[in-house]
C-alpha positions in Angstrom: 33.0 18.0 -1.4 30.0 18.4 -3.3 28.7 16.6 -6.6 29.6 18.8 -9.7 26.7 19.9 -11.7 28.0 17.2 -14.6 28.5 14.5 -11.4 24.8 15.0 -10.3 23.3 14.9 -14.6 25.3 11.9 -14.8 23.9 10.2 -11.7 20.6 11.2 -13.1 20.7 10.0 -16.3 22.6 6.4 -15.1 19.1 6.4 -12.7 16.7 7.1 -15.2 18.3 4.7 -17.6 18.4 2.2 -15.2 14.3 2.5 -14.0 13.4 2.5 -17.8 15.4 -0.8 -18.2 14.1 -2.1 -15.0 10.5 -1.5 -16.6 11.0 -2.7 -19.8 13.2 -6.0 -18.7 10.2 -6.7 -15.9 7.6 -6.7 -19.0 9.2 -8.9 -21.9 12.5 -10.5 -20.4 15.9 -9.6 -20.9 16.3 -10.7 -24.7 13.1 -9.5 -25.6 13.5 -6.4 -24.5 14.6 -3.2 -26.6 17.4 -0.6 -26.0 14.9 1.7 -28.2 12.1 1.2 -26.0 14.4 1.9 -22.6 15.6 5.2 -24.7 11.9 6.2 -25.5 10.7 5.9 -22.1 14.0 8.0 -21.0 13.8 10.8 -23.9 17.6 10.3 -23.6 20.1 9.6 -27.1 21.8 6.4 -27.7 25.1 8.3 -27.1 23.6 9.0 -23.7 23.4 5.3 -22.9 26.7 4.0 -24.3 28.1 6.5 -22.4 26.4 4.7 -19.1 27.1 1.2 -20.1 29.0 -0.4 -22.8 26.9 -3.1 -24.1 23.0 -4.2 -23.1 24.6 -7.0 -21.3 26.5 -4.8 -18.8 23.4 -2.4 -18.3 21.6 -5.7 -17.5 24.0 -6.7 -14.8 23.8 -2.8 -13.5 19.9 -3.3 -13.5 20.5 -6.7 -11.0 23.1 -4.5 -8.9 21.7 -1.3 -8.8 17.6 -1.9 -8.8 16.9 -5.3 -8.1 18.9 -6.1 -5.0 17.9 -2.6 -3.8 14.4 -4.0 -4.2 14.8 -6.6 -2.7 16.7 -5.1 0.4 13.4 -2.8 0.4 10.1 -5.5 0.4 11.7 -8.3 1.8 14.6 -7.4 4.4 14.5 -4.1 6.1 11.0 -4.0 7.1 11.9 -7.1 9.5 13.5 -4.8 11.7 10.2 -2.6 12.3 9.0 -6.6 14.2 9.9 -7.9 17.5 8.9 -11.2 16.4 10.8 -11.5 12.9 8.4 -14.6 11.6 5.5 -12.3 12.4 7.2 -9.6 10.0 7.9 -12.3 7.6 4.1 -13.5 7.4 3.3 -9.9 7.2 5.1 -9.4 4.2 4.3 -12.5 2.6 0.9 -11.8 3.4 1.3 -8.1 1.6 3.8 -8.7 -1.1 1.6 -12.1 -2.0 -1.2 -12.3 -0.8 -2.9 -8.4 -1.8 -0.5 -8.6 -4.8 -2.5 -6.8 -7.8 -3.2 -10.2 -10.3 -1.4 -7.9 -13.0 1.8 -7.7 -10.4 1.4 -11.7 -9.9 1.2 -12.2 -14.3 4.6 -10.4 -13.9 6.1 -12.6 -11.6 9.1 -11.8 -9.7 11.7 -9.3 -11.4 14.6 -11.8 -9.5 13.4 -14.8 -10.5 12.4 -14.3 -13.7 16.0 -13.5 -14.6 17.2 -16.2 -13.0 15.4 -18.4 -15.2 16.0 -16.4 -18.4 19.8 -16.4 -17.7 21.3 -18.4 -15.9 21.9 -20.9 -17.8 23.4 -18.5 -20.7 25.4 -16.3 -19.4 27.5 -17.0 -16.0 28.2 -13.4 -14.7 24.2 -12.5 -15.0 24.6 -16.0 -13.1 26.5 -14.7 -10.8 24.9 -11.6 -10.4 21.6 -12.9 -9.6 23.0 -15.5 -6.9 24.4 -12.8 -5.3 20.8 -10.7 -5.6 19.6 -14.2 -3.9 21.8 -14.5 -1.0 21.5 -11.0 -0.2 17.7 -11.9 0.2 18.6 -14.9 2.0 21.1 -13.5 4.5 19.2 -11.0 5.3 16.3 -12.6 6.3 18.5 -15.0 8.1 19.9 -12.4 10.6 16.2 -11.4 11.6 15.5 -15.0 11.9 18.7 -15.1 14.1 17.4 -12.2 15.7 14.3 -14.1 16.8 16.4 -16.7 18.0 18.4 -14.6 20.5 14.9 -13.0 21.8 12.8 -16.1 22.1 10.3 -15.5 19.8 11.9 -18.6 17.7 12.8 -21.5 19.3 16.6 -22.3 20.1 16.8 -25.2 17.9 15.5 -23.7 14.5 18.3 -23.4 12.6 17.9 -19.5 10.8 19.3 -20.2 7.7 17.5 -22.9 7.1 14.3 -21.3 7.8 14.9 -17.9 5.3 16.1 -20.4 2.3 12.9 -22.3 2.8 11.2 -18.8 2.9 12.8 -17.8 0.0 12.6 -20.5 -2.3 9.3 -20.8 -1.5 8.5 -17.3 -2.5 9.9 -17.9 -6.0 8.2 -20.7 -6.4 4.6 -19.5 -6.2 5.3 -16.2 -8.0 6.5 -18.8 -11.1 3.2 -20.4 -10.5 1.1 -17.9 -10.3 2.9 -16.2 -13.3 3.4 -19.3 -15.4 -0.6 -20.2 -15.3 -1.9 -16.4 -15.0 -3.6 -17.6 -12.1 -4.4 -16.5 -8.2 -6.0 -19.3 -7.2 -2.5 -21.0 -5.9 -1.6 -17.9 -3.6 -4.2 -18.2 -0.3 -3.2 -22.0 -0.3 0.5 -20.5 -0.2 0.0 -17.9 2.4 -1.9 -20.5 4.6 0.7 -23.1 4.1 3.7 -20.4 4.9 1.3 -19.1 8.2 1.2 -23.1 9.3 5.3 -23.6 8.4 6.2 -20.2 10.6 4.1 -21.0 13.7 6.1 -24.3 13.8 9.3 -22.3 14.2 8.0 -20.7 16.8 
């Protein structure tokens, strides 16, 4: 059966909604940032939003659900699968998501982890939330890993779990860095020292 009319404005709206709080959360944090702003850059009404989400807390958790793990899923996971060799695809993408990173993209940091260390601590189902966001990224790099196992292109004793939590943490930690001290100069040591850590699993 098809969407109504009324289904289709209110999958709409919910999506716009969602992009513009995406947007503004990514530029000034989650408590900094304004439902007036989010409605501004939508055009929508107040009763338009409410009608979405209940509170700006639960139209932060849709923002982790419904934008940032599809984000994620997007730059980090299922462009593995266009690779043969999975660690090749993973240097690729470090290499593209990192290394040509615009330096106003890197002052940003990353949308994921800059939740996680905004609210974590203060609020345990955005906690949740964003561990799940995480292991999504993790697992999924850890089946193309796994992948690479059964295929040879990584040898029989790595162990691919390991390997895409290393990756992943990793990746956090130099977008904080490069963020926290507005500051390139840390990311072609980073992409070199990922390049040197993949060929060993190899």
């Amino acid at each position: 059966m098809k969407p109504t009319k009324r289904g289709r404005d209110l999958a709409q709206t919910r999506h716009e909604i969602l992009n513009a709080a995406f947007d503004e959360i990514y530029a000034s944090g989650f408590h900094a940032s304004s439902l007036d702003t989010i409605l501004e850059r939508t055009h929508l009404t107040k009763g338009a939003l409410f009608h979405q989400f209940a509170s700006k807390l639960e139209l932060g958790y849709a923002v982790v659900d419904e934008v940032i793990v599809p984000m994620t899923r997007e730059r980090w996971i299922t462009p593995l699968a266009t690779f043969d060799d999975p660690l090749e695809g993973i240097l690729h993408l470090v290499e593209r998501n990192v290394g040509d990173a615009p330096l106003a993209s890197l002052h940003l940091g990353c949308p994921l982890g800059n939740l996680i260390q905004e609210m974590s601590n203060g609020d345990a189902e955005f906690r949740r939330r964003l561990r799940r966001c995480l292991e999504v990224w993790i697992e999924g790099v850890a089946e193309h890993v796994e992948r690479g196992r059964r295929t040879g292109h990584v040898r029989r004793s790595v162990k691919a779990r390991a390997v895409a939590e290393y990756v992943v943490v990793a990746l956090e930690g130099v977008f904080a860095v490069a963020k926290g001290l507005r500051d390139r100069s840390v990311v072609p040591a980073f992409v070199s020292s990922m390049r040197t850590y993949l060929a060993t699993q190899a």
